[in-house]
C-alpha positions in Angstrom: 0.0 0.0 0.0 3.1 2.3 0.6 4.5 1.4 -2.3 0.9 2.7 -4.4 0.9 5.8 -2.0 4.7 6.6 -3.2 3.8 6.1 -6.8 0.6 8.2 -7.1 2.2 11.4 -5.3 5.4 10.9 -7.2 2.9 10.7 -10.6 0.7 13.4 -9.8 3.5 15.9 -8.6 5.1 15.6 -11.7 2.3 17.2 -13.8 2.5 20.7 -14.6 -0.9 21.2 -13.8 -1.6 20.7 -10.3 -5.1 20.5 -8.2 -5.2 19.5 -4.8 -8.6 17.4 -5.9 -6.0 15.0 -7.7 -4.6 14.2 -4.6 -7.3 14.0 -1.9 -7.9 10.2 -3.0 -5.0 9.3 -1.7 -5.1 11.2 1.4 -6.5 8.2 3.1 -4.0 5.9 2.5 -1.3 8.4 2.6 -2.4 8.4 6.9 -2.7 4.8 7.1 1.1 4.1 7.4 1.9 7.2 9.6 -0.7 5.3 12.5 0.8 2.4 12.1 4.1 4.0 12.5 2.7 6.4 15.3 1.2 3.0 16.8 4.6 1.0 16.8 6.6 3.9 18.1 4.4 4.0 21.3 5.0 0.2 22.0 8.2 0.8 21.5 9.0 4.5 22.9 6.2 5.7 24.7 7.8 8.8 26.2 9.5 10.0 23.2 5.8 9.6 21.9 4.7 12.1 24.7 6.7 14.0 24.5 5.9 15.2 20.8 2.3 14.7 21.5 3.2 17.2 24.3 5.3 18.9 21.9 2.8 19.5 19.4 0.0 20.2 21.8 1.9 23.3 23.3 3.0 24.6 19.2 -0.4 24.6 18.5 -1.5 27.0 21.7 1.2 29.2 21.1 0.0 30.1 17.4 -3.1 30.5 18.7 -2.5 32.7 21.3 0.5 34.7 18.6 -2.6 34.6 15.7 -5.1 36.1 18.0 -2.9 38.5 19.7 -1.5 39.8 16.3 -4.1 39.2 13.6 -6.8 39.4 15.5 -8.2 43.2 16.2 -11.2 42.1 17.9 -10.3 43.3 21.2 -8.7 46.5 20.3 -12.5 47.1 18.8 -14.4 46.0 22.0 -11.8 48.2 24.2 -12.3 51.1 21.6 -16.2 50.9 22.0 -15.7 50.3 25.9 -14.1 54.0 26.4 -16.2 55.3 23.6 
């Protein structure tokens, strides 16, 4: 199944004319072997599994709290409106 995965990204990245609809077909298989790997590697090394779970987890929080602090104007509005 790998090997089917491999050959239909390495197909479909080498036309010029890309869409991601081409490749969402194989997105399902594409996951399949990253659980299983994700799956053996906590049998095998279950901190070093935590630890990027833990890993990820915090990344994820800190560009939500850098998106909303910077991109997000929503408070300066309400804070505006407050003292109006």
């Amino acid at each position: 199944m790998v090997m089917y995965t491999i050959f239909y990204i390495v197909f479909f990245s080498a036309i010029k004319h890309k869409e991601i609809r081409f490749l969402m077909p194989i997105l399902p298989f594409a996951i399949i072997p990253v659980a299983e790997s994700v799956a053996n590697g906590i049998k095998r090394r279950p901190r070093l599994v935590a630890f990027f779970v833990k890993l990820y987890i915090l990344a994820n929080i800190l560009v939500f709290f850098v998106l909303n602090e910077v991109l997000d104007k929503g408070w300066v509005v309400k804070r505006e409106l407050a003292n109006f």
